[in-house]
C-alpha angles and dihedrals in degrees: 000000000000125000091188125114106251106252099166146021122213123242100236090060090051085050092048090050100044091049084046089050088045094052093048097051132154078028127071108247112205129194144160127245134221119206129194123196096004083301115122087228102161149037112231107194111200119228092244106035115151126191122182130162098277098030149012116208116215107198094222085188094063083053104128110239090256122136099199087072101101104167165333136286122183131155140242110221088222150043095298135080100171117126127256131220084261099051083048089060088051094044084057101042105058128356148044100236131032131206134212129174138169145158131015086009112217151133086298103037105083140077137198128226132199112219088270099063088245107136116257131206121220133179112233115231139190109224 
């Protein structure tokens, strides 16, 4: 467990997101995310996540009791990864960062979000 702020993500996670996005599509795909050592490092899927087009549902009470766990990610099925309403009410419910990603889905096409919506800036690593 990590008491550090997160400052970066590492690149293997982008890459497991954005083949999970790309998988899911048309649908959105949504996950958690463990960090270790204020680094986004994994990838953490909930029994009873649902995406569809318009949405993609995250169970915050299958969450594990794991405080290393420090976030969402979920994906938009098109150009825009800019948070809804609804994503706002997440960020704001559970978690310290906040992932979204959309097409093409790649290194530069995702964005991160503090539980307040407001954009986040995060060094990409290669653990």
């Amino acid at each position: 467990m990590s008491r550090k702020a997160i400052w970066a993500i590492d690149v293997g996670l982008i890459t497991a997101f954005n083949e999970s996005a790309k998988a899911s599509t048309p649908n959105e795909f949504a996950a958690a995310m463990r960090e270790e050592d204020g680094v986004l490092t994994e990838l953490v899927f909930l029994p009873g996540s649902v995406g569809s087009f318009t949405s993609a549902t995250v169970p915050l009470h299958m969450l594990p009791i794991d405080f290393s766990i420090a976030g969402t990610v979920h994906s938009h099925p098109g150009y825009s990864n800019q948070p809804s309403d609804e994503d706002l009410h997440l960020f704001g419910s559970f978690g310290k960062v906040h992932i979204i990603t959309c097409m093409p889905y790649n290194l530069s096409s995702w964005r991160a979000y503090n539980k307040d919506g407001k954009e986040i800036k995060l060094e990409i690593v290669d653990l």
